[in-house]
N, C-alpha and C positions, 0 to 999 in steps of 0.2 A: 461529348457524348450525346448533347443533346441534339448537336446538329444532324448526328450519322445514324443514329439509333431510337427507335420510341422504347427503349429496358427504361424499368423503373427505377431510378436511382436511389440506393441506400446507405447511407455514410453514418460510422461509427465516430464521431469526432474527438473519440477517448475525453483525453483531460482536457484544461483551457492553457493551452503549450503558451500564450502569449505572456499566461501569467508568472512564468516563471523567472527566479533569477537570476538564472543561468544565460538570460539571451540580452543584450544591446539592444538600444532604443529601436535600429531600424528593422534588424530580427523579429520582434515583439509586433510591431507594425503589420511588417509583411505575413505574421500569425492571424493576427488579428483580422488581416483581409482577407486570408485562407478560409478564415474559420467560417466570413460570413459569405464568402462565396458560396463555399460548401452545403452551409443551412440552409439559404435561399434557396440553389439551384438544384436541391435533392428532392427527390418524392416523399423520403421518408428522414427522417432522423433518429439514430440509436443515442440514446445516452446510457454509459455504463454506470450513474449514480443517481438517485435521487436529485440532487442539489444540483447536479447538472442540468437535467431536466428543467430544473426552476430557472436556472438561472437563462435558457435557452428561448422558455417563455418568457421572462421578465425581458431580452434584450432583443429579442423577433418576433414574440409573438406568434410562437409558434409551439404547436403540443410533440414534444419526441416520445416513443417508447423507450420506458429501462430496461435495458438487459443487461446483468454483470457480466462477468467469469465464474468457470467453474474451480477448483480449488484442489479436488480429488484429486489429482494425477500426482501429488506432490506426495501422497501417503502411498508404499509400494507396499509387496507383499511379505517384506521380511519381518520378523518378529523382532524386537528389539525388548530392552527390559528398561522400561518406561520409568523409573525411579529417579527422581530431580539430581541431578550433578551438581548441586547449589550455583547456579549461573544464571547470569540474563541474556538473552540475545536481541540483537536488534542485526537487521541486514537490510543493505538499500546499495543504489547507487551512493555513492559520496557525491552529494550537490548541496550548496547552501539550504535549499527549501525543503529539505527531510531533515533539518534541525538535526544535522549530526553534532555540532559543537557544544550546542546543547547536550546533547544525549552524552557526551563524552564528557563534561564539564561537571556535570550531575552526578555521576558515579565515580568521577573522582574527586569526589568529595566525601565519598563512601568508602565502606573497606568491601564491597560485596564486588564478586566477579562477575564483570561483562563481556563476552565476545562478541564482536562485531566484525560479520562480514562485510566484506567491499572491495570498492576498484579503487584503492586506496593511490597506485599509481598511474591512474587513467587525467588527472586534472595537476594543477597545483595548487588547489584548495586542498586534494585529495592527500597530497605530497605533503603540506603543510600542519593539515591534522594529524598525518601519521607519526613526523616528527617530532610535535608536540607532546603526544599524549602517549606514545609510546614508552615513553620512561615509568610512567604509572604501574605499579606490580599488578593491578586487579584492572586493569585495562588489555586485552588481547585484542588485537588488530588484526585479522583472518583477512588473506586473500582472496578473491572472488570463488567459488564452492560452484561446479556445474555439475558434479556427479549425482545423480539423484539419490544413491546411498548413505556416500558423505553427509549429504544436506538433511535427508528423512533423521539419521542416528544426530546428530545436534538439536534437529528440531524440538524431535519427542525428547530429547533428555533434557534440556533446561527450565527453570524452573518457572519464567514469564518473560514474554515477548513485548519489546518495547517499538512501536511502530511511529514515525518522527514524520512522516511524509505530510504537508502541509499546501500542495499543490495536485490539481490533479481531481480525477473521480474517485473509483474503486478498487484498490492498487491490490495485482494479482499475488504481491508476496502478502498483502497479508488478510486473503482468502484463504490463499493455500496454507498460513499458520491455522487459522481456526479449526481446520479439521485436527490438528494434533489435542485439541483440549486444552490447552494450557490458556492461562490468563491473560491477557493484552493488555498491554499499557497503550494508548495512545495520544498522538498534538490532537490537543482540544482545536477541532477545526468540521464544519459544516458535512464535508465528504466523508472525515472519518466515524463520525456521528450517525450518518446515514449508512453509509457500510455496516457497523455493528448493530444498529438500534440501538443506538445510546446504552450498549450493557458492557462496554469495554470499561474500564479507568482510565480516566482522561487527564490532561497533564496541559497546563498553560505556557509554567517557565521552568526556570532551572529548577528554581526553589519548590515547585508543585513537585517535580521530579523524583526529587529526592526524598521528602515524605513518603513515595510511593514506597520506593526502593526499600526505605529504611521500615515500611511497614509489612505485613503479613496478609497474603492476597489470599482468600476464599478459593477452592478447587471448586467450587459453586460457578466462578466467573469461567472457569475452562470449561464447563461442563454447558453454561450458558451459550460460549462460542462452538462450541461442536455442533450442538442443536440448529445453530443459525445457518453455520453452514451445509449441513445436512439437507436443510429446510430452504434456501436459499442458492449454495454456490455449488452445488455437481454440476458438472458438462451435460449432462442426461436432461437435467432443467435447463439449464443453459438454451441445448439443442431445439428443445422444443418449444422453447419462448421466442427463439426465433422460426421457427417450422410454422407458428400459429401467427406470427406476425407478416409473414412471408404470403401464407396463405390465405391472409385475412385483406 
């Protein structure tokens, strides 16, 4: 681009893809030299996290703007009757680094019901949790959910959302939970810390986990994520943090 064009280049470099465990040494590599391609030879750099940001200066010495996602479009306009269905959800891709065996390992150690969505047959990490832990009665295994009806009525009816993602910046499912209210569980990890401001409950191992589970979570703490994302994750902000940065 730089040779054909004087446009200003602006790259969103999402998460840090190299860090994940899903990729082989020379994948991770060839991420790695992506990423600082990218930073060096952009005009500008987006980070979608706080910690990203840090971590951008700390390793180029370079200042990005944050801009997340917005979160709204996940809440449609049908009415639903918002009364907890006694359940946890958690929803991700199925990859090592969203600490699904974890999340699965913890609640079946409980008697409390969890659904979990996912692409449970897109891997054979994915194939292999499903076979394990499907024998569990208070374990439900949900195929991946694209309807946005489907997914809005689960969301608002369960009773706290368990977020595992431990790679990455500011993961758009779980913006789009906060607008429902309900309380977060989240991996004690830098990105998801900076995504909520530190008002989620946060969870180290199995054993944090399951305390959560087995304990009695405040409507204070959904009331706390509603606010943030109100305050923080609409497209409308969104839009305009980059309209001003654009401009600027």
């Amino acid at each position: 681009m730089r040779c054909f064009s004087k446009a200003h280049i602006v790259t969103n470099i999402d998460g840090l893809e190299w860090r994940r465990d899903k990729w082989g040494r020379f994948a991770k590599n060839f991420l790695k030299f992506s990423e600082r391609l990218a930073v060096n030879f952009s005009d500008l750099i987006i980070s979608d996290n706080q910690a990203i940001a840090d971590y951008v200066l700390e390793e180029y010495d370079i200042i990005s703007t944050v801009i997340a996602y917005g979160g709204d479009h996940a809440i449609n306009n049908v009415n639903y009757d918002n009364n907890d269905n006694c359940f946890s959800l958690a929803l991700c891709r199925i990859e090592p680094e969203n600490n699904v065996e974890m999340i699965l390992t913890a609640f079946s150690r409980t008697n409390n019901l969890l659904k979990f969505v996912g692409n449970w047959e897109s891997s054979d990490f994915g194939r292999k949790m499903k076979a394990r832990f499907s024998t569990f009665n208070n374990l439900e295994l949900i195929d991946p959910i694209y309807d946005i009806n489907e997914l809005s009525l689960i969301r608002s009816s369960c009773s706290f959302y368990v977020h595992g993602h431990s790679a990455g910046g500011t993961n758009p499912s779980l913006v789009e939970m906060m607008h429902f209210g309900k309380p977060i569980v989240c991996f004690d990890c830098v990105y998801n810390r900076a995504s909520t401001e530190n008002k989620a409950v946060f969870f180290k191992d199995e054993n944090d986990l399951v305390k959560v589970i087995n304990s009695e979570l405040s409507s204070d703490l959904g009331s706390a994520m509603l606010e943030l994302a109100q305050r923080r994750y609409t497209w409308s902000i969104v839009r305009n943090q980059y309209k001003s940065t654009f401009i600027s």
